[in-house]
C-alpha positions in Angstrom: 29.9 16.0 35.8 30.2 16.3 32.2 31.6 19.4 31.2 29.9 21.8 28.4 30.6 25.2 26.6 28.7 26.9 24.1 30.0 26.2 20.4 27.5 28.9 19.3 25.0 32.0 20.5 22.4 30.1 22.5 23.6 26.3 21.9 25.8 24.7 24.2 27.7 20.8 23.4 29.2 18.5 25.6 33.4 18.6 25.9 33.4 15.0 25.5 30.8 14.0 22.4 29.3 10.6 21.9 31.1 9.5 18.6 28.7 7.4 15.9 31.5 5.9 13.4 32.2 3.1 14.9 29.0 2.3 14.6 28.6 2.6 10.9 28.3 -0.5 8.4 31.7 -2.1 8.0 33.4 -0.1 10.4 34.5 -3.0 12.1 36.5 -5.8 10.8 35.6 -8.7 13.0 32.7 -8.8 15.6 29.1 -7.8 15.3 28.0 -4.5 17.6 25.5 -5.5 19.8 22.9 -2.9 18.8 20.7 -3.4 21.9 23.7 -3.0 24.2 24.5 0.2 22.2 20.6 1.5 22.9 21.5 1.7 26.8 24.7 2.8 26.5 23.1 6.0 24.5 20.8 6.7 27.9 23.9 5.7 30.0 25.5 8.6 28.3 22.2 10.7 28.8 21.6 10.5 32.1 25.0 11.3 32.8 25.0 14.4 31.1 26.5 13.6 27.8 24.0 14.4 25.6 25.8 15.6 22.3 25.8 13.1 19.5 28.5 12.9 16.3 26.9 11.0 13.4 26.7 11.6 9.6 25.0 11.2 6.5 27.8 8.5 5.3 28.3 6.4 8.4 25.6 3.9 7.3 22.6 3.4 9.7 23.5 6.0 12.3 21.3 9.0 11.4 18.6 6.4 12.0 19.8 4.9 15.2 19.7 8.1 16.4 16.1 8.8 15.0 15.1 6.0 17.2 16.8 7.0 20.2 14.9 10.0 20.0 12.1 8.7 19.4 12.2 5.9 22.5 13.2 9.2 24.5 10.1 10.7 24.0 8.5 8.0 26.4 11.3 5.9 28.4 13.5 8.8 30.0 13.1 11.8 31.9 15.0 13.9 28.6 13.2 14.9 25.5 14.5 14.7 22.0 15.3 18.5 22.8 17.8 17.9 25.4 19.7 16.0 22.6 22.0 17.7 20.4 23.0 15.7 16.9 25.7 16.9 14.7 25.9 15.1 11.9 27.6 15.9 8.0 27.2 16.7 4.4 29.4 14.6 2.5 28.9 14.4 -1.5 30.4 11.5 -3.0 34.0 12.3 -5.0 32.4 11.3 -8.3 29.2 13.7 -7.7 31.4 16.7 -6.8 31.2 18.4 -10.5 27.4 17.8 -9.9 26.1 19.5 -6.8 24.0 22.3 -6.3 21.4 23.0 -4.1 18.6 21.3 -4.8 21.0 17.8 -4.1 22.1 19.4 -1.1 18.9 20.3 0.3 17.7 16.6 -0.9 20.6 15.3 1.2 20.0 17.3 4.6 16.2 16.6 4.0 17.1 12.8 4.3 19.2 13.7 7.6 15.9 15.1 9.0 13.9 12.5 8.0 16.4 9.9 9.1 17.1 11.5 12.7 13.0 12.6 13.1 14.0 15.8 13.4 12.4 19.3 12.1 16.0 21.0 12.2 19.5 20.0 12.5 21.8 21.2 15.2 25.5 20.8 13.1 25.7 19.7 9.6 29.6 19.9 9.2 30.6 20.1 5.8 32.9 18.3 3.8 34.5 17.8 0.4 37.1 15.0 -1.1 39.1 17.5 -3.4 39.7 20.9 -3.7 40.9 20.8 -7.5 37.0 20.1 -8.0 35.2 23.9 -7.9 32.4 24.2 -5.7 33.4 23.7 -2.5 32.5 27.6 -1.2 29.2 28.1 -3.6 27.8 25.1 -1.7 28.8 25.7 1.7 26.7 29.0 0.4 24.2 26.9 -0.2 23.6 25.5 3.3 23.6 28.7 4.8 20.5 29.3 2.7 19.2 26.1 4.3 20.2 27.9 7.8 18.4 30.7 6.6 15.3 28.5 5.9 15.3 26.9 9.4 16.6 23.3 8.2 20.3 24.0 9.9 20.7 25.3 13.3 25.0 25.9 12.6 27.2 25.4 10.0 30.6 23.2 10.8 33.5 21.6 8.8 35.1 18.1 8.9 38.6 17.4 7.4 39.1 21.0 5.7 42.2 22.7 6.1 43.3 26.2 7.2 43.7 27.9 3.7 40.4 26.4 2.5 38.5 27.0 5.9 39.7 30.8 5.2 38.1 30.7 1.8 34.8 30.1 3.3 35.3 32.1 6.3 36.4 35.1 4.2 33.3 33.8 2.0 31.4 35.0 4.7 30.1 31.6 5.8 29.0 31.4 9.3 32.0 28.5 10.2 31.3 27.8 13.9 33.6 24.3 14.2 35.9 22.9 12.7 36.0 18.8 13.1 39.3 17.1 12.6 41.6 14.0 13.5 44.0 15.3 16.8 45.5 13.1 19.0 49.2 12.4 20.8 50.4 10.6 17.9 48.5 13.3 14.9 49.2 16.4 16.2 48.8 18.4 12.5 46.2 20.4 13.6 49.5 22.1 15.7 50.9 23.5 12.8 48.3 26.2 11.8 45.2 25.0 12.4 44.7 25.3 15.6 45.8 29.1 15.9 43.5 29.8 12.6 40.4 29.0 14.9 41.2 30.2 17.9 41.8 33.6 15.8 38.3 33.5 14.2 36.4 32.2 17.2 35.9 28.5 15.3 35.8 25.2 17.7 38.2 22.5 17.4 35.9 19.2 17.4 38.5 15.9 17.8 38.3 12.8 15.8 40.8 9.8 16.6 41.7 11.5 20.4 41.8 7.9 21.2 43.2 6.8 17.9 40.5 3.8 17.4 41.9 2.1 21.2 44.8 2.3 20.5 46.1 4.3 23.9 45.0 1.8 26.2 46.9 0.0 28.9 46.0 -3.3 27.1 49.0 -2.4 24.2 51.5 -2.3 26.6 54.0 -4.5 26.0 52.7 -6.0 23.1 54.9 -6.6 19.7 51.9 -6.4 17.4 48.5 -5.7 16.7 46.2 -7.8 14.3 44.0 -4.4 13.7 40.2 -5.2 14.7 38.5 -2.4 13.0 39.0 0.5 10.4 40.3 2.8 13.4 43.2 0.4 13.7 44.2 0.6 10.2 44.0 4.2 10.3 45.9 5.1 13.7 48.4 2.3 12.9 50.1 4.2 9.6 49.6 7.1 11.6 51.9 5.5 14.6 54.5 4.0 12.0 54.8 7.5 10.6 55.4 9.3 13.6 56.3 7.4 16.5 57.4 4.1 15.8 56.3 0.8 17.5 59.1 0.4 20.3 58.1 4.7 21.2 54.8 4.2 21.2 55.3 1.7 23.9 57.3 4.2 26.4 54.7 7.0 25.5 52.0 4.1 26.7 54.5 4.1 29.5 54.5 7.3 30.1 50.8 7.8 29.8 50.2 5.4 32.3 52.4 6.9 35.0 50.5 10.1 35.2 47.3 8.2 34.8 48.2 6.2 38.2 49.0 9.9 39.8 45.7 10.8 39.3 43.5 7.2 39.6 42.6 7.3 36.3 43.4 5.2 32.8 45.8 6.1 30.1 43.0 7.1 27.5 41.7 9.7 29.9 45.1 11.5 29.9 45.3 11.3 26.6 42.1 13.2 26.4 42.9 15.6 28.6 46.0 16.4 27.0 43.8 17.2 24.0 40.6 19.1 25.6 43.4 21.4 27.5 45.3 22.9 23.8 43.7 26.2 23.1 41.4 26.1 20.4 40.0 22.7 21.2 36.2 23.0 22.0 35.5 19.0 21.9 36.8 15.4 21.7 34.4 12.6 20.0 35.1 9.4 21.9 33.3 6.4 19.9 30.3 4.5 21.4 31.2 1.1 21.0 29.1 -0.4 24.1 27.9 0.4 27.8 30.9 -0.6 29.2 32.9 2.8 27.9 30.5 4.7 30.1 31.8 5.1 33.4 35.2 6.0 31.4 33.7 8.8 29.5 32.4 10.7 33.3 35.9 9.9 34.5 37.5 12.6 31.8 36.2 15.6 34.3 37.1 14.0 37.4 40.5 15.2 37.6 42.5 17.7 35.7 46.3 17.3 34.9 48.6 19.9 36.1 51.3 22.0 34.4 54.1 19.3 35.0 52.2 16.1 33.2 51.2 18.5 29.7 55.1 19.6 29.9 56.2 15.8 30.4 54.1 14.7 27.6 54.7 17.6 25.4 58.3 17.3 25.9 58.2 13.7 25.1 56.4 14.4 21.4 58.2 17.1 20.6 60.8 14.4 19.9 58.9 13.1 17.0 58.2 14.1 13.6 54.5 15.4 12.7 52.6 13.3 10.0 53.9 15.5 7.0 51.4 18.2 5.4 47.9 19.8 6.7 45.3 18.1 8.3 43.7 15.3 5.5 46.3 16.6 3.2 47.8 13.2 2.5 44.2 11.2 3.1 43.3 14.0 -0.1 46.9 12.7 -1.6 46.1 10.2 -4.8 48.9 7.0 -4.4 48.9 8.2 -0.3 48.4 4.9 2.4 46.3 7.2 3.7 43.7 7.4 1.2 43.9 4.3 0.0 41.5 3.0 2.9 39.1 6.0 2.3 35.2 5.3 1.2 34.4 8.2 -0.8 30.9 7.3 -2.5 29.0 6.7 0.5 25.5 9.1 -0.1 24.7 7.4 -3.4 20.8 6.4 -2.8 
């Protein structure tokens, strides 16, 4: 059974959400996504009670795949574009930042609406490449007007961290998650983050809980990885920073010993070991194909005990934490990290 909580008064969102990056334009590096394959996977998903959606206005072409998803729903399932709930973002290019103001914003959340077919939007989380540019809290204002004006259901937050979340909070924006990159081997979110959101009631939604594949039995025991995607360029700096190659293999190990206590695979551990730190509302596991599925419904079918968190915990408390806040150093000019960043992605 997939599991659900309510991220908001009235509006409840699956524990495990149906990630859209991967699905975006040049995400991956080699192979061609089978779009039609994707399509079923979506009501795979559906049927099974995973009906919360990631996407956003910069991961090219998912706003409307979703649109049409919603719009085949209306006729080829038992759910209704209502039982659906699409979060997507708001992400101004870096070299519009000194220009926004609300009439781009509402243009840009407009186009969300008309891309997904919808007449409001459940999450826009909000974003911005660099705090030295003013403007980040006047235009978070600014969508609360469009919450006010029925276009936004609730507001959210991708890649901020704590001390500008505050600013808004204390701004008196209505913050209700707070979307960021957690996982075994990026555990920054542990240094303030997460205790900042727990404090003011604000959801913890996961990116990279899976680190792009990367915690899969098929890695064990390999020397190398030719990376396939963007993900693996991502999570790989992460691992080199942090783990190491030869650790990551005996935390693979590891993983896999508790996963074959419970029946289950490595990634699913990993989850779990993410979905069960206070604070965190909500991993997004991408949608790659229909063959992920069955692994998705498998996250709720067991729940690790007090022993396998303190064996894993244990274990990565061993390791140093990727230095800084959350997207400090993919915000860092020079940094490996944002050096593989798109930052003008919403230019029309």
């Amino acid at each position: 059974m997939a599991e659900r909580f309510e991220l908001a008064k009235d509006y409840t969102i699956n524990r495990v959400i149906n990630g859209c990056w991967q699905l975006s334009e040049g995400h991956s590096l080699e192979t061609k996504l089978d779009m039609k394959d994707v399509m079923k996977a979506f009501y795979m998903l559906a049927d099974k009670g995973f009906t919360t959606f990631d996407c956003a206005d910069i991961y090219t072409g998912t706003e409307e795949f979703l649109g049409e998803f919603l719009t085949e729903l209306k006729t080829g399932s038992t759910l209704s574009p209502h039982d659906i709930q699409v979060h997507t973002k708001y992400v101004p290019d870096i070299n519009l930042l000194r220009e926004v103001d609300y009439s781009y914003t509402e243009k840009i959340i407009d186009r969300s609406l008309k891309r997904q077919k919808r007449d409001v939007l459940d999450l826009v989380q909000f974003h911005w490449w660099d705090y030295n540019v003013p403007g980040y809290v006047e235009t978070a204002g600014d969508l609360l007007k469009l919450k006010e004006k029925g276009k936004i259901r609730n507001i959210g937050v991708t890649n901020f961290d704590t001390k500008h979340l505050a600013e808004l909070v204390d701004a008196g924006i209505p913050v209700v998650s707070c979307q960021s990159q957690y996982s075994v081997f990026d555990r920054r979110p542990e240094k303030e983050l997460l205790d900042y959101c727990k404090s003011k009631g604000i959801s913890l939604l996961c990116y990279g809980t899976l680190s792009g594949g990367m915690i899969a039995e098929k890695w064990i025991g390999q020397t190398s990885i030719q990376p396939e995607t963007r993900s693996h360029v991502k999570y790989f700096q992460v691992i080199e920073d942090t783990l190491g190659w030869d650790d990551y293999q005996e935390l693979l190990l590891l993983l896999q010993g508790i996963a074959n206590k419970h029946s289950v695979k490595v990634s699913q551990i990993a989850t779990k070991y993410i979905l069960n730190q206070q604070g965190v509302g909500a991993s997004i596991i991408g949608v790659r194909n229909s063959r992920h599925v069955d692994s998705n419904a498998q996250i709720f079918t067991f729940e690790l005990d007090k022993s396998d968190m303190d064996e894993i915990k244990q274990f990565l408390d061993k390791y140093p934490i990727v230095e800084g806040e959350p997207f400090e150093l993919e915000r860092t000019i020079g940094s490996k990290y944002r050096n593989i960043m798109k930052m003008n992605l919403n230019e029309e």
